[in-house]
VOGU-3710 file (C-alpha; in Angstrom, 3 decimals, decimal comma):
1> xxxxxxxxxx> 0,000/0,000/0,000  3,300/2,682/0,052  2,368/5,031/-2,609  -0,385/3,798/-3,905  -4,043/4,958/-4,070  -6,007/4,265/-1,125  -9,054/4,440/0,294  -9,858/5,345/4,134  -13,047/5,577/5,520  -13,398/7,429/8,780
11> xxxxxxxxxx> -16,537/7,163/10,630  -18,589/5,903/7,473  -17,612/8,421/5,437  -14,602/7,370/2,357  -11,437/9,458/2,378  -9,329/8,743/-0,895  -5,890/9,755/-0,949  -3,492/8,886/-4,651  -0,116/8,722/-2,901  -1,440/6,480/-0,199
21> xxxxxxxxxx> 0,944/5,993/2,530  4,451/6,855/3,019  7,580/5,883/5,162  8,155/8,049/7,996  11,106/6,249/9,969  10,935/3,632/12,432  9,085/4,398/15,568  8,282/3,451/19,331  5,050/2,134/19,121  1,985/1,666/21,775
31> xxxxxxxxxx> -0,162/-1,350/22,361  -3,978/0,195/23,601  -6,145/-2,602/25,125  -9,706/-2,008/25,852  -12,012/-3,835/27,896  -14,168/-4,793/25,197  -11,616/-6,377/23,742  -10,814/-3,910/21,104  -6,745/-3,705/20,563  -4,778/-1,634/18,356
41> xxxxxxxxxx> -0,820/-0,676/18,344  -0,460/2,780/17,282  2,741/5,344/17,509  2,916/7,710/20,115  1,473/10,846/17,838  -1,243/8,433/16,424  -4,462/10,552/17,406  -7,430/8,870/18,350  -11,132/10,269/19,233  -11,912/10,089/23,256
51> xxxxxxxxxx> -15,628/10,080/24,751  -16,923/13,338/24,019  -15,404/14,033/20,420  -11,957/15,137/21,473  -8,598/13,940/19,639  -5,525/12,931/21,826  -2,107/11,799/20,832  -1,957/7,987/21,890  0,791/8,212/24,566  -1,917/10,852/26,242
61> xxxxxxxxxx> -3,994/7,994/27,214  -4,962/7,330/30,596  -5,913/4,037/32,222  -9,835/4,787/32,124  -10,137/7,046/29,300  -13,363/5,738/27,233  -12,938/5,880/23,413  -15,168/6,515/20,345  -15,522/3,677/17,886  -16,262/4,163/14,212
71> xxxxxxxxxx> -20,004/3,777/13,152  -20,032/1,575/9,792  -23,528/0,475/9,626  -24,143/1,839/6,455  -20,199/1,614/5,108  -19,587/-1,432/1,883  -16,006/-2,104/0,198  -15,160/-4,621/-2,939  -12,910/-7,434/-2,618  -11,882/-10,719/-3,040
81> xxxxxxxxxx> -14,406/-13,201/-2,131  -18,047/-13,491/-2,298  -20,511/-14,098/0,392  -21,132/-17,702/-1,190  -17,212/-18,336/-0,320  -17,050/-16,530/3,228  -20,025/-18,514/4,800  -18,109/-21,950/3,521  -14,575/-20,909/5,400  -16,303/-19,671/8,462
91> xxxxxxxxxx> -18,674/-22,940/9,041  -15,623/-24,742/8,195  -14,141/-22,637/11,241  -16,445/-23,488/13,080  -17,258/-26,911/12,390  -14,718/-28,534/10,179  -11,437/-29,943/9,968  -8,322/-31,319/7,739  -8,755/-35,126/7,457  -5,562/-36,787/5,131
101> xxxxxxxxxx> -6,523/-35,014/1,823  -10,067/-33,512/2,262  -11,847/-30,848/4,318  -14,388/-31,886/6,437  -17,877/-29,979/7,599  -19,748/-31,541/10,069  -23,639/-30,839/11,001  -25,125/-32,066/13,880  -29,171/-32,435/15,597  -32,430/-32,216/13,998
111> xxxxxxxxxx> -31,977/-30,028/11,166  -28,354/-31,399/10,036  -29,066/-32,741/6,691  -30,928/-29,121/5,833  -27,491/-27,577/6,926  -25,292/-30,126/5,145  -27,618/-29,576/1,745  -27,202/-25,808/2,019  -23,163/-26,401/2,072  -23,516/-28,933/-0,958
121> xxxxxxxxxx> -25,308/-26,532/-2,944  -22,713/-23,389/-2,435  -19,860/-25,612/-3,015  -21,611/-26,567/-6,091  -21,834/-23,185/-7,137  -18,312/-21,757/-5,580  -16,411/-24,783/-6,398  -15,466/-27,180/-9,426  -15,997/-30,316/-7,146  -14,280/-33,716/-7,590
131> xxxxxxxxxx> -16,052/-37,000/-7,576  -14,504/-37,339/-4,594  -16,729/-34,992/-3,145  -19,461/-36,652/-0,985  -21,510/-36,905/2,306  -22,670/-39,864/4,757  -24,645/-39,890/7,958  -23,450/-41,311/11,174  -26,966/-42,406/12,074  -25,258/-43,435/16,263
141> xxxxxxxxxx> -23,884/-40,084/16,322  -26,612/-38,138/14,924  -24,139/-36,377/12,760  -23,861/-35,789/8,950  -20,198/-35,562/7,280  -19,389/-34,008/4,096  -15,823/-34,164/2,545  -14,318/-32,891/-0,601  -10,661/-32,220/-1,775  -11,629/-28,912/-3,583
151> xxxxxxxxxx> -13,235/-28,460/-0,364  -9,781/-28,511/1,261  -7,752/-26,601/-1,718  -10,095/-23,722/-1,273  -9,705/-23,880/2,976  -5,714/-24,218/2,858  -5,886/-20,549/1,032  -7,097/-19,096/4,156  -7,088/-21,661/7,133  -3,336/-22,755/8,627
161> xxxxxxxxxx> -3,556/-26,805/8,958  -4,125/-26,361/12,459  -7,079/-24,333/11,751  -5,292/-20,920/12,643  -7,106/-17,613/10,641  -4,656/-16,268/7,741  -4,830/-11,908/8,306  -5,754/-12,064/4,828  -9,051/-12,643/5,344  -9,956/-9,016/6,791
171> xxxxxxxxxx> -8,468/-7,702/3,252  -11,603/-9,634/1,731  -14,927/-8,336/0,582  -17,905/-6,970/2,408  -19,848/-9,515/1,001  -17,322/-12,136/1,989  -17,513/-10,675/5,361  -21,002/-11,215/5,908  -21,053/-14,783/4,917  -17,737/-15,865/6,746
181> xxxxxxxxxx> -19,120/-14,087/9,534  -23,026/-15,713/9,392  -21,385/-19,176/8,530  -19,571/-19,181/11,801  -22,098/-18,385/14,211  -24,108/-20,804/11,847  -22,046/-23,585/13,027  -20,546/-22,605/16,249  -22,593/-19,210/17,467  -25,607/-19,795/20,042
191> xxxxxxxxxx> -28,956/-17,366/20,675  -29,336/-16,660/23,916  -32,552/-15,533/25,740  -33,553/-15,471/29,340  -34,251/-13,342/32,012  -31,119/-13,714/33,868  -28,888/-12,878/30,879  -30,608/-10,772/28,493  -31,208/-11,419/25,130  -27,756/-12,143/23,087
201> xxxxxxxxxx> -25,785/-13,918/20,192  -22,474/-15,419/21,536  -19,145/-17,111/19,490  -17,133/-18,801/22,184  -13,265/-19,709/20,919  -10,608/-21,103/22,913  -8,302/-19,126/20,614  -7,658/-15,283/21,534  -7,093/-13,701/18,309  -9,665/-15,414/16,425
211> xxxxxxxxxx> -12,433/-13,452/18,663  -10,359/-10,514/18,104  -10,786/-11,098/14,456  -14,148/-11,669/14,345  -14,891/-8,402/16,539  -13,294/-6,147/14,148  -14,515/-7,851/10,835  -18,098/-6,820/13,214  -17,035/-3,668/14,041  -16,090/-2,651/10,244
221> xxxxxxxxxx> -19,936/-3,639/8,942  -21,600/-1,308/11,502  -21,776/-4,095/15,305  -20,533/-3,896/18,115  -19,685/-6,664/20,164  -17,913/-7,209/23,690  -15,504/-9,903/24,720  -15,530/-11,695/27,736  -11,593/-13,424/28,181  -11,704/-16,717/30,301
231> xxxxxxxxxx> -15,494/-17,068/30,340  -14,979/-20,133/31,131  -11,779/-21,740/32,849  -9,639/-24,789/31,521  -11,300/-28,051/32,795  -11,970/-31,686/32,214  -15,215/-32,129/30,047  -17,045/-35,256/28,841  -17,286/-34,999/25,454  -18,196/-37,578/22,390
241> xxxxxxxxxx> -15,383/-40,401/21,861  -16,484/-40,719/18,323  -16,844/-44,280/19,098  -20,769/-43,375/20,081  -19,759/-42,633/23,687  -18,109/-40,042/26,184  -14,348/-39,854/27,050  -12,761/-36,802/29,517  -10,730/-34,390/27,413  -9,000/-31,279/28,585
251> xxxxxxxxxx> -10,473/-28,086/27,620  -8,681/-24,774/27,029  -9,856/-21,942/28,634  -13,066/-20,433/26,609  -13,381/-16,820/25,524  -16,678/-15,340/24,613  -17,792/-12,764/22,118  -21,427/-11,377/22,870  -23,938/-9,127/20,864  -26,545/-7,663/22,367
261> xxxxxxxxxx> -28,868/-5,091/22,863  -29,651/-2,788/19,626  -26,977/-4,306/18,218  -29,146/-7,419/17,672  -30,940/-5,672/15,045  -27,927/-4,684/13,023  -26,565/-8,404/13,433  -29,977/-9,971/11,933  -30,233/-7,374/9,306  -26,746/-7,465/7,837
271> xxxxxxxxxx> -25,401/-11,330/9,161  -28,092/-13,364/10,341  -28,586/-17,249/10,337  -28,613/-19,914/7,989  -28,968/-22,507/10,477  -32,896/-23,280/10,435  -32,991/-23,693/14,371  -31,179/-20,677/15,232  -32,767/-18,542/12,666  -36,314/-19,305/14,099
281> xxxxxxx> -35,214/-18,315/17,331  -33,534/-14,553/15,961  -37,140/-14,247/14,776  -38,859/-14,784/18,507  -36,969/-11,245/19,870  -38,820/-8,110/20,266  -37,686/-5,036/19,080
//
């Protein structure tokens, strides 16, 4: 991006510039850490917008100081990717993995063969698929697998082998946003609503940076989320053998990104679900 024509948008509004950016030295820089979870490094003179619409020089900041966010609701880009692509990489996030030569999406409950037929048919339209591409049911697990080694070509481009996030997904499209984003929460995502907690749409991760991601790819379409670190603490859990019973693993620590409130709305009207089940629920809140 040195000098070369950029865009910048500020607050919704688009800011081009034809020299785009430009080397000025090297420079101490500062790490700011909110507890939202929102994190940027920045150098010392790097001004940024406190509570009350007032620019400060980062190494001004106090311990306490609220800052102003960017509002994107209404704010679009062009890219690589389309939305077709993004919601196949994020359910494979989600619920996927590597297996020898083939990616892997796995559906589970009630409505997994609805899921697993929605996934056939983008891949069918995103991807030249193989003959090697096909789906079976694991009737004593109540789970539904489908594999494909186009599947796994198109993954490797954006998904380390241990199922680490490449940064160049946030260069993608708006459009890929929205479906990496809704195929995510499709597969791993949960709606929450009861008196005791509110009314909410969580993505738990054991991995850090991958709610980090996701809460900035958010923040950049227009929601705002919060991140709760260590929501839940490393323990023993039974989960499935895959032998049709239960076996005690050890479970990282769990992190957990929440949206809630009005920010509801903006996550049904520019994610949403493509999960049956979960999209039935989004339609029970009031507004």
């Amino acid at each position: 991006m040195i000098n070369k024509p950029v865009v910048f948008v500020v607050n919704g509004r688009e800011y081009r510039s034809d020299t785009g950016f430009f080397h000025t030295g090297v420079k101490k820089t500062y790490t700011v850490r909110t507890k939202e979870g929102y994190e940027f490094s920045a150098t010392e003179n790097h001004k940024v917008m406190r509570k009350g619409g007032r620019y400060v020089e980062v190494s001004w900041l106090q311990v306490g100081d609220e800052l102003e966010l960017h509002n994107h609701e209404d704010v679009t880009w062009e890219g690589k990717g389309s939305c077709e692509e993004g919601w196949l990489v994020g359910n494979f996030v989600g619920d996927g993995c590597f297996s020898n030569n083939k990616a892997l999406l796995c559906y589970w409950g009630e409505d997994r063969n609805d899921v697993a037929l929605f996934a056939k048919n983008l891949m069918d339209s995103c991807l030249s698929l193989r003959s090697d591409a096909h789906g079976h049911e694991s009737k004593c697990h109540d789970k539904t697998i489908f594999s494909s080694t186009d599947l796994k070509s198109r993954m490797e481009t954006l998904v380390s082998p241990g199922k680490i996030l490449l940064p160049e997904i946030e260069t993608y499209s708006a459009e890929f946003y929205k479906g990496f984003l809704r195929g995510w929460f499709d597969a791993y995502g949960c709606v929450l609503m009861n008196e005791e907690k509110g009314r909410s749409v969580r993505l738990s991760s054991s991995t850090m940076s991958h709610l980090q991601m996701v809460q900035r790819m958010l923040i950049r379409l227009g929601i705002y989320s919060k991140i709760y670190r260590n929501r839940r603490a490393e323990q023993y859990r039974d989960l499935p053998d895959g032998k049709g019973g239960l076996k005690s693993y050890l479970c990282k620590a769990q992190h957990e990104l929440v949206v809630s409130r009005d920010q509801i709305v903006i996550f049904r009207n520019r994610i949403g679900f493509s999960n049956p089940r979960k999209a039935s629920l989004k339609t029970q809140f009031c507004f």
